[in-house]
GULUMLUM-882341 format. One line per 10 residues: number of its first residue (from 1); for each residue y, z, x of C-alpha. Coordinates in Angstrom, 1 decimal, always signed. Layout:
! GULUMLUM-882341
NUM) Y:Z:X  ...
END
This chain:
! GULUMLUM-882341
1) +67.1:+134.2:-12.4  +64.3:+131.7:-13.0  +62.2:+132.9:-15.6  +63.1:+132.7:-19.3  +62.5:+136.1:-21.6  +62.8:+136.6:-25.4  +64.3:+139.4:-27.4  +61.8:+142.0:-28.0  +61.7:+143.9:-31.2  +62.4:+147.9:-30.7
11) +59.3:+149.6:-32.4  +60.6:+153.7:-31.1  +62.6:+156.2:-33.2  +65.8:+156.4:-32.4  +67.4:+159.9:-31.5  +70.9:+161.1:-32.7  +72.0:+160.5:-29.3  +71.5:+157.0:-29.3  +72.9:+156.3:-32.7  +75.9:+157.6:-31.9
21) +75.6:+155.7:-27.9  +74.2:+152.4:-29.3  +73.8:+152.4:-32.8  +70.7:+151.5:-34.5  +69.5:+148.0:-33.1  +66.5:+146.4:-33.6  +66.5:+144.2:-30.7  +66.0:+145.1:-26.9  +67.8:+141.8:-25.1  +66.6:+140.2:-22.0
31) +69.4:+140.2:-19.2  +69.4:+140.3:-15.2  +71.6:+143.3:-13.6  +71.7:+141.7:-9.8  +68.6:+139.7:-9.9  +66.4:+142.0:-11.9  +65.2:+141.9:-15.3  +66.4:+144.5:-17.3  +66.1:+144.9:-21.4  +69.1:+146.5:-23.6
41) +70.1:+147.2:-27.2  +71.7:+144.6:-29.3  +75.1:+144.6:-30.2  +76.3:+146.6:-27.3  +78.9:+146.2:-24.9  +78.0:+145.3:-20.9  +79.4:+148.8:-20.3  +77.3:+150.4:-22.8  +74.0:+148.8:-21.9  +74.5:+149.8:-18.4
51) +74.8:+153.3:-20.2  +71.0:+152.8:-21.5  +69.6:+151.5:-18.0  +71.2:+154.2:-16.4  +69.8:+157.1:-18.9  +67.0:+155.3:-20.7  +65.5:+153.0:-17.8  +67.4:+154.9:-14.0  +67.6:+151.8:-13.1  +71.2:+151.4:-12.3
61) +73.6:+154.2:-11.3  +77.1:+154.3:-12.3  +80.5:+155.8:-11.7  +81.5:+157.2:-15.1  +84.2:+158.6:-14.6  +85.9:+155.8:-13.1  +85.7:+153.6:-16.2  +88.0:+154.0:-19.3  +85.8:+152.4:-22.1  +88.8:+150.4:-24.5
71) +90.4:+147.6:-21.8  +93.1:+149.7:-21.0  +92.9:+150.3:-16.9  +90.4:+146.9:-16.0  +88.4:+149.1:-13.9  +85.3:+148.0:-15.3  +85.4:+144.2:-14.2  +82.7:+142.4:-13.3  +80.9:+139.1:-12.2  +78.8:+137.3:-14.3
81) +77.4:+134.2:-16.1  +77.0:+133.9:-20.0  +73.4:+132.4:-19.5  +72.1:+131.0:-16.4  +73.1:+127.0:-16.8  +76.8:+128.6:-16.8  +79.4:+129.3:-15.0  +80.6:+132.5:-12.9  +83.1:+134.7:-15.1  +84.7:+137.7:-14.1
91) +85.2:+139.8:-17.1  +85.4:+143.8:-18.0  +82.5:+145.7:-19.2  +84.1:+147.1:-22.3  +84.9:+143.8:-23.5  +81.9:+142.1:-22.9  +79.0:+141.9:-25.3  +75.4:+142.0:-23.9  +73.6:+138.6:-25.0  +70.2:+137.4:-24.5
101) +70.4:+135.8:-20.8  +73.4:+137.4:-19.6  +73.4:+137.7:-15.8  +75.8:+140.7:-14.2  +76.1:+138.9:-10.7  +78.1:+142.2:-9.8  +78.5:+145.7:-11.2  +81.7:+147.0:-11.7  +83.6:+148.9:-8.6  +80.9:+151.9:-8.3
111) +78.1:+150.7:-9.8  +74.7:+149.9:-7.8  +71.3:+149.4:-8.4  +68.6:+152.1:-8.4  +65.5:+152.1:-5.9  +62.9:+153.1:-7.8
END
């Protein structure tokens, strides 16, 4: 990552779908999903904003049915670095909330980025 990116405000309507996905957040966070730049709703798990870039933004394409959501199986673990001064972590999706900065080194097991 080398360039620094601010919260942006969410201006849309949200749909019953994503209230009951992502709640109703305010914010779109700046994070990095291998190397690119990405924007996701506030207050969401990893797993859950990977969710939104894979619906909202196909940017990302994900195994679903591989993951089980509540940190019971640790299928959803995953590489990456708080901000991007900070050290590698492995961690799981599900447990992990999105912050401004956040860097996913690596997807979880069957996740990969989407050529657009």
């Amino acid at each position: 990552m080398t360039e620094k990116r601010e919260p942006i405000p969410f201006s849309g309507t949200h749909s019953s779908d994503d209230l009951n996905l992502y709640g109703a957040y305010q914010m779109l966070l700046p994070i990095w999903v291998e190397g690119e730049p990405a924007y996701v709703p506030e207050n969401n798990s990893v797993l859950r904003c990977l969710q939104y870039l894979e619906l909202k933004e196909n940017s990302v394409r994900m195994d679903w049915g591989r993951y089980c959501w509540n940190n019971t199986k640790g299928c959803c673990e995953m590489e990456y670095r708080a901000d991007a001064a900070g050290e590698s972590i492995v961690g799981r999706a599900c447990q992990v909330q999105a912050t401004s900065g956040l860097e996913i080194l690596q997807l979880p097991r069957g996740g990969r980025k989407h050529a657009r």
